[in-house]
N, C-alpha and C positions, 0 to 999 in steps of 0.2 A: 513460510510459517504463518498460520493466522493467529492473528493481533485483537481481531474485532470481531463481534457478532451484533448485526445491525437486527432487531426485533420490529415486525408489525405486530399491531394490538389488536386489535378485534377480528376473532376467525381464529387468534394466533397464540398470543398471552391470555386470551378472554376468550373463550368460547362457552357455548351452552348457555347465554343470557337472552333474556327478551328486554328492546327498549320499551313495550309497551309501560307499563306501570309510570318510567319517568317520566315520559310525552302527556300521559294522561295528567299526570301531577300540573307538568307544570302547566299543561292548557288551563287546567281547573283554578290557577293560581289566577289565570288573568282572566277569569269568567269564559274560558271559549272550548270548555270542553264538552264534544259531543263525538261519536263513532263517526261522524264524517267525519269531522276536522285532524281525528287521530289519523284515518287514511289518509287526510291530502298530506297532512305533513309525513309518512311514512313514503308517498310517492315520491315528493319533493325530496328526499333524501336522496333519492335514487337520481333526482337532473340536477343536485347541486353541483357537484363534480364536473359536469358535461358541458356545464355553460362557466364553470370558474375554476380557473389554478391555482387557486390557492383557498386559504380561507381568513377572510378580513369579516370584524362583526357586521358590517354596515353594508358589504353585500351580502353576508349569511342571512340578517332579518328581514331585507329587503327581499333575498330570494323567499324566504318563508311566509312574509310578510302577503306577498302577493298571490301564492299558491292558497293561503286559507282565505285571502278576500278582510284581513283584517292587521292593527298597526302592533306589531311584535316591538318589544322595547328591552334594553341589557337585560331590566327586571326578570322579563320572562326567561333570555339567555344563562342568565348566573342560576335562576331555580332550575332550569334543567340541568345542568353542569352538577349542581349540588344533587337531584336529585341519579343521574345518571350514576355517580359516587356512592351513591345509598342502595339502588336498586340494580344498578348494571353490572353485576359482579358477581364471581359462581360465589357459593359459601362457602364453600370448603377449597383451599388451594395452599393444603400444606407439603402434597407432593412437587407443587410447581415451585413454591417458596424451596424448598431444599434443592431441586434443578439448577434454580436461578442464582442462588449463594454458592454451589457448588461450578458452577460456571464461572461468577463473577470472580473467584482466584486465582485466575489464569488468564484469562479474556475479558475486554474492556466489551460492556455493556451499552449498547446505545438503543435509540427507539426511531423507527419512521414509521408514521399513523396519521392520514389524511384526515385530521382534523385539528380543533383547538388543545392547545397545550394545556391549558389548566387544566379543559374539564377531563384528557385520557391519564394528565396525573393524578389529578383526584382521585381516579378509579382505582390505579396503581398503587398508589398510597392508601387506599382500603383495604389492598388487598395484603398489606406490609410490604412490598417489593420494589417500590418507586425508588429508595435510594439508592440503588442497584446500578440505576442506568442514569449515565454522567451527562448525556445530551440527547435532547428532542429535535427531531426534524420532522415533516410535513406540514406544517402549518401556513412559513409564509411560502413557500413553494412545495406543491404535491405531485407526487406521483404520478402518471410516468415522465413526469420532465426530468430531461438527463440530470438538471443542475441539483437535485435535492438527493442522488443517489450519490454524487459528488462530493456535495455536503458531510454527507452519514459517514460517507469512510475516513471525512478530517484529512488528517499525514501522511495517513497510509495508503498504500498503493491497494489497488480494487483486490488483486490477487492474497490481499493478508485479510481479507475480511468477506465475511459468509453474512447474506441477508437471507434470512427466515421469514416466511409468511404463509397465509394461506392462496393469497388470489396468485394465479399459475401467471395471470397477465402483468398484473404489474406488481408484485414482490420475486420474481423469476423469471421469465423471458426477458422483462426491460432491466432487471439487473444484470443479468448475464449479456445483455448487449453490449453495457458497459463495464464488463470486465470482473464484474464481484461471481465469485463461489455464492452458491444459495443449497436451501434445505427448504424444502417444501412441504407443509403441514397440509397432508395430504388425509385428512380425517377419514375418510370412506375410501380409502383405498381406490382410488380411482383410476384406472391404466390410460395411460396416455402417451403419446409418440410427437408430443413438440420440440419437446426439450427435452437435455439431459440435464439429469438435477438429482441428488440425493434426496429422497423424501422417508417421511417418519408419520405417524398416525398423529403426535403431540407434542409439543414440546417437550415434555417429558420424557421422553425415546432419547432427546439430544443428551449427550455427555463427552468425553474426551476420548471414549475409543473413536467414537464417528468421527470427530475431529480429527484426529490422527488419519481416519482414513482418508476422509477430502484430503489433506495434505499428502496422503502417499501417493496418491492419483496424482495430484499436483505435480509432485517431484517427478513420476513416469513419466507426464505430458512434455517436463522440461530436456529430459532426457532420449526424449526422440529427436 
């Protein structure tokens, strides 16, 4: 029976946002906003991950720090955070809010999102839907390392709990390595032959017939 649905956040709860607007803000907060500097830190987003498992501030600044050639301080981190909160967010998300409430009746709600906690609650909590989900994980340990997928499932055994995401790599193939059901927000319809995995256009697509079906499969698999 599944227990848990583990959520990634951006691609997944959040989609359709640009972080332009918040990067611009907060460059501009500390005198260093120019169309370069928006690129390096958008590149930098992309080798933070590669060179670090997790995310601690004092290598976050440091990585950022060096890619723009200039000294990032909390100051600049908390005006992004705040402003990621204000601008990182689709407007309208009354159909996911009733998804998410209609889920969390029956199934314990958690989060795994490869970055800082504050600032993907912040977002969550613009969006009204943060108190939804009872625990964060990716922070001090990210994805794909086995121990943070460990983490998210808590008591329960991998098999009572379905992680959702968008990335095919590490919200689905490295969950399924170790043992969790997954749903793949699979936006453009994309066909693909790595994995098998239940996939859906949106979150919104998820409800409890799907659920029931992962678990019917579930029960066939055991009954072979």
């Amino acid at each position: 029976m599944i227990k848990r649905l583990i959520f990634d956040i951006d691609g997944t709860l959040i989609t359709g946002v640009s972080f332009d607007k918040a990067i611009r803000g907060a460059l501009e907060r500390v005198g260093a906003l120019s169309d370069e500097n928006v690129q390096k830190y958008i590149s930098a987003i992309g080798t933070y991950e590669i060179v670090n498992g997790n995310y601690q501030i004092e290598k976050y600044l440091k990585h950022f720090s060096d890619a723009l050639g200039i000294e990032l301080d909390e100051e600049f981190l908390q005006g992004l955070f705040g402003n990621l909160a204000r601008y990182a967010v689709p407007e309208n998300n009354q159909e996911l809010f009733e998804t998410i409430d209609s889920l969390s009746k029956k199934y314990e709600l958690v989060l795994l999102s490869n970055y800082f906690e504050q600032s993907q609650r912040g977002r969550l909590e613009s969006m009204g839907i943060d108190r939804y989900f009872s625990e964060f994980h990716g922070e001090k340990v990210s994805k794909p390392d086995r121990q943070v997928y460990l983490d998210a499932i808590g008591n329960h055994k991998p098999s009572e709990c379905i992680m959702i995401g968008d990335s095919l790599d590490l919200d689905i193939i490295a969950a399924k390595k170790f043992g969790l059901n997954t749903i793949w927000i699979n936006e453009k319809g994309v066909l693909q032959n790595r994995v098998r995995t239940f996939s859906v256009r949106k979150v919104t697509d998820i409800d409890e017939k799907l659920i029931n079906r992962i678990e019917k499969a579930l029960a066939e698999l055991e009954e072979r």
